[in-house]
N, C-alpha and C positions, 0 to 999 in steps of 0.2 A: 530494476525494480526490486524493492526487495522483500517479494515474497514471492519470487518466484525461482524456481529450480534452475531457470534457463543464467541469471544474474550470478558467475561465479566468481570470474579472476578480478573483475573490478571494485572487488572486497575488500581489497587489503587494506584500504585507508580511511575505511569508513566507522564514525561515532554510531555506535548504538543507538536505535529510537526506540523508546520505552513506553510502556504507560506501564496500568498496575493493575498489580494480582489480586489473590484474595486469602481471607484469612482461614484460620481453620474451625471445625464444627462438623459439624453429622446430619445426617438425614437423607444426602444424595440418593439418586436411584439410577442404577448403571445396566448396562446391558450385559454386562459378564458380573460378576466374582468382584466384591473389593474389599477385600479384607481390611481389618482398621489399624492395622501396625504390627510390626516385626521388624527386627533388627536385621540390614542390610550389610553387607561386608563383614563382618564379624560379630561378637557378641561381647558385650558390656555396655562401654563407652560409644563406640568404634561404629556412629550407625553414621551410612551412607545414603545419600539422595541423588535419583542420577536423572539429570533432564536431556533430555536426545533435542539435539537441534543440528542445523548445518553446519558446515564447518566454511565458519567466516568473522570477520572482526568482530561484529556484535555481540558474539559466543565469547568471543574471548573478553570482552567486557564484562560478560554477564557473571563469566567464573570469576574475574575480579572480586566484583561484590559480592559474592556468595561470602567470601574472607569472612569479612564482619556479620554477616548470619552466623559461622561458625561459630566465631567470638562469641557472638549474646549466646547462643542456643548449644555449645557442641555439633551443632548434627552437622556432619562433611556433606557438599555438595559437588558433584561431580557432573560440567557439561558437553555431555559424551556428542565433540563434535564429527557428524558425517559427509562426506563431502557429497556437494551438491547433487552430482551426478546421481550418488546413489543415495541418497535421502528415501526420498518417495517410495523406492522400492523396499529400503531396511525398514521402514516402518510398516507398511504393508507386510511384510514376512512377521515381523512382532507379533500385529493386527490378530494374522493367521493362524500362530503358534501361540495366539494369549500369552506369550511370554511376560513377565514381571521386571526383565533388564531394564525398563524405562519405567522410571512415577511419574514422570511427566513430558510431554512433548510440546516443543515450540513450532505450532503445524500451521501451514498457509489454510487460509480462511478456506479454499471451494476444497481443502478435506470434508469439513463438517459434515455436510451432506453423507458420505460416506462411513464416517466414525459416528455419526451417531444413530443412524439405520442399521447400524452392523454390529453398535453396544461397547464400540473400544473407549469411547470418551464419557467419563463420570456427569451426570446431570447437577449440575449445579444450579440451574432454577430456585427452585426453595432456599437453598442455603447464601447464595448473595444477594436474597431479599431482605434478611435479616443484615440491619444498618451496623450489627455486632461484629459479624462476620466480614463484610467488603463494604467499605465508604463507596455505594453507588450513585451518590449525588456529588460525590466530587466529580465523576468521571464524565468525560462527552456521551451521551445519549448515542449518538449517532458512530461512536468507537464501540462501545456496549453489544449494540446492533449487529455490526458488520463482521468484526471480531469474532463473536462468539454464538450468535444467535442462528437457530436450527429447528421450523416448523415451529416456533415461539416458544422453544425451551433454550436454555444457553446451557454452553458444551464450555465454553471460554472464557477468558480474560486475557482483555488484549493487553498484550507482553509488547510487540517490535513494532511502533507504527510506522506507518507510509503515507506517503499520495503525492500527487503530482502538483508541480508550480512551475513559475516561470523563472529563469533569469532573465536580466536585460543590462544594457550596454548603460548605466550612468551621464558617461560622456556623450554620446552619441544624444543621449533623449534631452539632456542640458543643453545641447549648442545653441550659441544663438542662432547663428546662421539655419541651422536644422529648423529651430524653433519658426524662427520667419520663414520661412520656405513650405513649412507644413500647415503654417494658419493661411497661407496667400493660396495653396492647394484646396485643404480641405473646410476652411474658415472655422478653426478650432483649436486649440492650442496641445501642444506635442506633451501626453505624459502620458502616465500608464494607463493601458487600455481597463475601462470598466466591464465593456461588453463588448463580446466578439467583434460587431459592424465595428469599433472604435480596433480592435486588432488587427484586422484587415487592413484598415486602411493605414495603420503606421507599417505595418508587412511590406503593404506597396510602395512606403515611401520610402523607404530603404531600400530596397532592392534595384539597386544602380550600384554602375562602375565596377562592376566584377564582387560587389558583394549581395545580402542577402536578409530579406527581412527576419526569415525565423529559422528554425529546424524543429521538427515538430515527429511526434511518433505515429509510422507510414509502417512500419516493419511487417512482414509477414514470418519472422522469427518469435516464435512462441505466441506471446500476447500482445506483441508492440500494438499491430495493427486496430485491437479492440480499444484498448487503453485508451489511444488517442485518442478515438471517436466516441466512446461513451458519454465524457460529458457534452461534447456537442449534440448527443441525440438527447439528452435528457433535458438540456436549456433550450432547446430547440420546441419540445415538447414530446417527445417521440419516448418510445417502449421496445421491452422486446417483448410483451405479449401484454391481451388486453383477456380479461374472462380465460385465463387460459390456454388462450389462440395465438398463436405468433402471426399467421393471418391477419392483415388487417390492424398490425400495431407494427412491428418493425419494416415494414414497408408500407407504411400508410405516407401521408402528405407530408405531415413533419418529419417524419423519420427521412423520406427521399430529400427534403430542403436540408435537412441537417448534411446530407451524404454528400450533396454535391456542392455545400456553403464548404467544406474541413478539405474534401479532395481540393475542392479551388483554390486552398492555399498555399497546396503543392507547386504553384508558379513562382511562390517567392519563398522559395528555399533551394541551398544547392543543388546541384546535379548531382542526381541520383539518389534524391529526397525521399523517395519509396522507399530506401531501402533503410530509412535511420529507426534507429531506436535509442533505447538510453548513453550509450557509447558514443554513437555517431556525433549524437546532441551536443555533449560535451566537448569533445571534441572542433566541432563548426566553432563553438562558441569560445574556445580557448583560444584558437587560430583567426580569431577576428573576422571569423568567414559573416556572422547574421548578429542583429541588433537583439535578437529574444530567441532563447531554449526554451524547448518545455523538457522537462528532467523529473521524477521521482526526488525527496529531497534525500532520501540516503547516499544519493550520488552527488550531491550540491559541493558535500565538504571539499570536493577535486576543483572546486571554481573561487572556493576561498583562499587553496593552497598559492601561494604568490610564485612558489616555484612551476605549478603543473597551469594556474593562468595568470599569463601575465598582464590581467583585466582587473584584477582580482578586487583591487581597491574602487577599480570605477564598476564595479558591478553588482547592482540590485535586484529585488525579489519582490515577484507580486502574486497573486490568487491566479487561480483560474478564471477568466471574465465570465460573465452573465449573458445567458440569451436571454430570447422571448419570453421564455416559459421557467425561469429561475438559472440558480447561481448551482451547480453539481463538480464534486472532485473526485478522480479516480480512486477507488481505494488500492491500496496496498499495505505491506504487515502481517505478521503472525499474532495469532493468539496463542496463551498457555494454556492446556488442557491436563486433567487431570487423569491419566491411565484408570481403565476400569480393571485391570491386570495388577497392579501395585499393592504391594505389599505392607506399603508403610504411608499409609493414606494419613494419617494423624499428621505425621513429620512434614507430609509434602505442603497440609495445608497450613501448616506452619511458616512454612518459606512461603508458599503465596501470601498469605496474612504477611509478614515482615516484610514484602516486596511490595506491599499495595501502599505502605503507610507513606504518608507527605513527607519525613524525613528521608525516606529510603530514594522515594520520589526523584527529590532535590539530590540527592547523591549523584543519579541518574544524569542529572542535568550538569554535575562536576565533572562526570565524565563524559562529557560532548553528547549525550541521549535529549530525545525529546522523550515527551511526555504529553497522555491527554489528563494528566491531571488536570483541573480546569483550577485548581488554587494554589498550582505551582507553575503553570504556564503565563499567569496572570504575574507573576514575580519580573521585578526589573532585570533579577538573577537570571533569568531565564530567559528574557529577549534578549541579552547583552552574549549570552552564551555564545550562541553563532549569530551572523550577519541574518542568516534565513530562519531561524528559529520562531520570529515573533508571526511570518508571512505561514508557515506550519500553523502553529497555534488558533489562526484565524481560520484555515483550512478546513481544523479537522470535523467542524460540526456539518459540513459540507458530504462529508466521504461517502461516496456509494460503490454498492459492489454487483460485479458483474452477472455472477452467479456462483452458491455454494451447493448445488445439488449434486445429488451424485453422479447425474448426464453431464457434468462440468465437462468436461473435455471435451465429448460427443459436438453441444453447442458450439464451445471456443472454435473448435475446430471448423466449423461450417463459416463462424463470422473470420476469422483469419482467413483464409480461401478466397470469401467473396469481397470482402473490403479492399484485400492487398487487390483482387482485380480491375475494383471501381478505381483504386489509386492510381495504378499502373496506366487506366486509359484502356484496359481489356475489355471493362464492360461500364454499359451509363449505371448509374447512381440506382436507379426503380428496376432493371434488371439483377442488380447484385442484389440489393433487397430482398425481389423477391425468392430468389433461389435460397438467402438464407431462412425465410419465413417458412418455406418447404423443406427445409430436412430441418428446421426446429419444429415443424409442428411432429415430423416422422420420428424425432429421437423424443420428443417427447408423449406421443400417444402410445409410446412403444411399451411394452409391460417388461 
């Protein structure tokens, strides 16, 4: 996934997902200090802009394009990449020290919570409501949101998107034979599933002869285990709190149907299904083990490589199917934030301005990036770009997120624990519930 710290060495072959930033103006109101500009690395000419991000392909895309910022503008950009491991913590130390080495950081969304209760991320509320400042009507609502939004003021502009889709086997869902076999089964014809009931049942019908309907994320590494299951508790109808209470919403009725409709589909994927996450997924589905991944699409590009699948031509891309209670997509991605420590606040929102615009956009898309531009994603240029690109694009008004508060962890931590239990067969479906309903109501009544 790719905004998450735990996603490191599977980096290397991955296209940048983009959307866009914002431009520059005044007004913000920051929890530290934000001086309006000073020359960085030296004096004259010679001004420097440094954005702190991971150290992984997208980074290196992103300094790509900075090039042609230089060009129009002079100002050098520098994307001081950290590697995964210690990200969270370098910036936290920054955080601490108000240091000024960073103007801007490309931070996973449940910082927020943290960076804007603390004063390290500039309020940009006022300032990308003016249509002068940031095209907020090209952008997905729902990217806007998830990306940057913090107690109803926005910290961000989402920079790297994510979320979660499907692959599937082309051939497999074409055959005739498959085809007659699955309408004489289920009396309905074989193609991609709309809604989960329609999931299942192609899961089940693959799952013969030493192969496997799906591979799906079970993981209790990091966030697999949430990931997965969120949008089934959300189409389900299910929450993780109602009024405030986790009581009574993440172990309510929907939430228990959701728990044990997603673990039950752990019988038709390979052995050892509990323990996959994004890696795993790909994997199964390079080696012809299952008819449908679910995968984040930053990792999809490894399914188009004809050398890393040798599927690659018979393999298609669909949404997340729809429950009961609506169609929901995991989020994933970083937003850009603007450092309340920065010293050359002018320059940076300069480079967000040049980075938000629909040309720069489209650059974005030359180089293998999505984008929630919503009038550059709409372009033929932009679904032809990747195979998966147009199945993205429908995604993104979908995207919801898990949680950006500053108990993120506390929570994640509780639903990782009791899901991977419910998966595993440890515990039923209304007992993991409820045990996470009880240390969420505890981390969060906690002062």
């Amino acid at each position: 996934m790719t905004r998450r710290g735990v996603l490191t060495a599977l980096f290397a072959t991955l296209p940048l997902l983009t959307l866009t930033g914002c431009p520059s103006g005044g007004g913000e109101k920051t929890g530290g200090e934000a001086p309006t500009n000073t020359t960085a690395g030296g004096g004259g000419g010679d001004k420097k802009l440094v954005i702190a991000w991971a150290k992984w392909d997208p980074a290196d895309k992103l300094q790509k394009l900075t090039e042609d910022f230089t060009k129009e503008t002079g100002i050098k950009v520098e994307v001081n990449q950290i590697p995964w491991s210690d990200f969270e913590t370098k910036i936290n130390a920054a955080w601490t020290g108000k240091s000024p080495e960073f103007d801007m950081v490309v931070g996973d969304s449940q910082w927020l919570g943290n960076a804007a209760t603390g004063g390290h991320y500039v309020d940009l509320t006022e300032w990308t409501g003016d249509a002068a400042n940031f095209p907020k009507a090209d952008n997905e609502e729902a990217a806007l949101k998830n990306y940057g939004e913090y107690d109803g003021k926005l910290y961000a502009i989402p920079c790297m998107a994510d979320a979660i889709g499907f692959a599937y086997r082309k051939d497999l869902f074409e055959d005739a034979k498959n085809k007659e076999a699955f309408k004489a089964k289920f009396g309905k014809e074989l193609a991609v599933p709309e809604t989960w009931e329609d999931f299942a049942k192609i899961a089940e019908f693959f799952t013969k002869d030493g192969k496997f309907g799906c591979a799906l994320f079970y993981s209790k590494e990091y966030d697999g285990a949430t990931m997965g299951f969120d949008p089934i508790l959300w189409s389900f109808g299910g929450a993780y709190t109602k009024d405030g209470k986790a009581t009574g919403a993440i172990n309510g009725p929907e939430a228990v149907k959701a728990l044990e409709f997603y673990a039950g589909l752990k019988k038709f994927c390979p052995k050892g299904g509990e323990n996959f996450y994004f890696s795993e997924c790909n994997t199964a589905f390079q080696e012809g083990t299952v008819a449908m991944a679910e995968n984040w699409f930053a990792f999809m590009p490894a399914l188009v490589d004809k050398a890393k699948n040798k599927f690659a031509d018979q393999t298609g891309y669909f949404m997340m199917p729809k429950g009961p209670a609506g169609q929901f997509v995991s989020l994933g991605g970083q937003g850009l934030s603007l450092s309340s420590y920065s010293k050359n606040t002018d320059d940076a929102k300069k480079f967000m301005a040049w980075f938000s615009k629909e040309e720069n956009q489209k650059k974005w898309v030359a180089l293998g990036g999505l984008t929630a531009n919503k009038k550059v994603s709409a372009t033929d240029e932009f679904k032809k770009a990747n195979p998966y690109n147009e199945t993205f694009a429908k995604s993104v008004p979908f995207l919801k997120d898990f949680d950006n508060s500053p108990k993120y962890s506390e929570l994640l931590k509780a639903c990782q624990e009791e899901l991977f239990a419910a998966y595993s067969g440890a515990k039923p479906a209304k007992d993991a519930l409820d045990e996470i309903a009880k240390k969420h109501d505890e981390v969060l009544s906690a002062k």
